[in-house]
N, C-alpha and C positions, 0 to 999 in steps of 0.2 A: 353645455358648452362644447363647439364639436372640436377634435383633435387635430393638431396641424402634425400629417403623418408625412407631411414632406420636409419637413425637419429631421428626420429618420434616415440618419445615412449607412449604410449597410455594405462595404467595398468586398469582406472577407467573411462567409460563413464561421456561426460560434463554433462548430465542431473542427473546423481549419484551424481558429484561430487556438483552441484550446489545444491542438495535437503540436501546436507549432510553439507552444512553449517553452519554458527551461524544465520545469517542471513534471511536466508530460511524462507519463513513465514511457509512453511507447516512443520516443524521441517523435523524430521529424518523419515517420511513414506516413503518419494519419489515421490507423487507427489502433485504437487500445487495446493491450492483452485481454487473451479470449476468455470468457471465465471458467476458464480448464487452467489455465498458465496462473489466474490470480489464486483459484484454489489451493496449488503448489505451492505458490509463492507466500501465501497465507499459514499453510500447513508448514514449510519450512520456516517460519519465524516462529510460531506460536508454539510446534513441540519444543525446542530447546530451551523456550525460556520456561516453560513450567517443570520440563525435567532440572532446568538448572536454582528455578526456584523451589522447589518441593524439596529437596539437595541440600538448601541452604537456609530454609526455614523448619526442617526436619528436628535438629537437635532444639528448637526454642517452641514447636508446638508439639512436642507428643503428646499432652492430656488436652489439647483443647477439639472440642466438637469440629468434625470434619467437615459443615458447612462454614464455620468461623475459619480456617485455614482455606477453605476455596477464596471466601472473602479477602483474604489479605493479598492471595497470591494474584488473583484477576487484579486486584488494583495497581499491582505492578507489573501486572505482566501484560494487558490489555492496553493501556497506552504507551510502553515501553515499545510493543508491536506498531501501534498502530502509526503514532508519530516518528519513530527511530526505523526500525529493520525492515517492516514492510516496505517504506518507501526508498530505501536502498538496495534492495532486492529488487524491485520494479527497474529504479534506475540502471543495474548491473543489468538484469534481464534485456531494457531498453537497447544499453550499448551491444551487448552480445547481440541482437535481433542487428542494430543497424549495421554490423562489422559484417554480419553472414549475409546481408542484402546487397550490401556495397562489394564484397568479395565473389558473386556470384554474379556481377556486372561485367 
């Protein structure tokens, strides 16, 4: 059965429409942080939460095997990352990038 591809309406490229979000960490420029900027952005979330978890699961794991204490800590601290700081970091990131674009206009 052949496809009716003029039903396919297409006004705004997906890469426009995705930059032009709320969500978008690079705000309204168009394109996404380089991945130099997310590596940062990644490394400043993830070292403090494991120094703050390793800190705070110290006095309840000293005898237990050092992969079961990786275990525990990645479960919190890998989507504590990935859903929570990362994507506030990005946003921060986002606004600071549009403030120094629009200030240099």
């Amino acid at each position: 059965m052949p496809m009716n591809t003029g039903a396919l309406k297409t006004s705004v490229p997906a890469a426009e429409r995705e930059a032009d979000s709320p969500g978008a960490p690079a705000g309204r420029l168009g394109t996404p942080p380089s991945v130099h900027v997310r590596v940062v952005v990644t490394w400043l979330a993830i070292f403090p939460l494991v120094a703050l978890g390793m800190t705070a699961i110290a006095p309840i794991s000293e005898g237990w095997h050092p992969v079961l204490r990786s275990l525990v800590l990645t479960l919190v601290v890998v989507p504590l990352a990935v859903y929570v700081v990362v994507p506030r970091l990005l946003a921060g990131y986002g606004a600071l990038r549009r403030r120094t674009t629009m200030s240099s206009r």
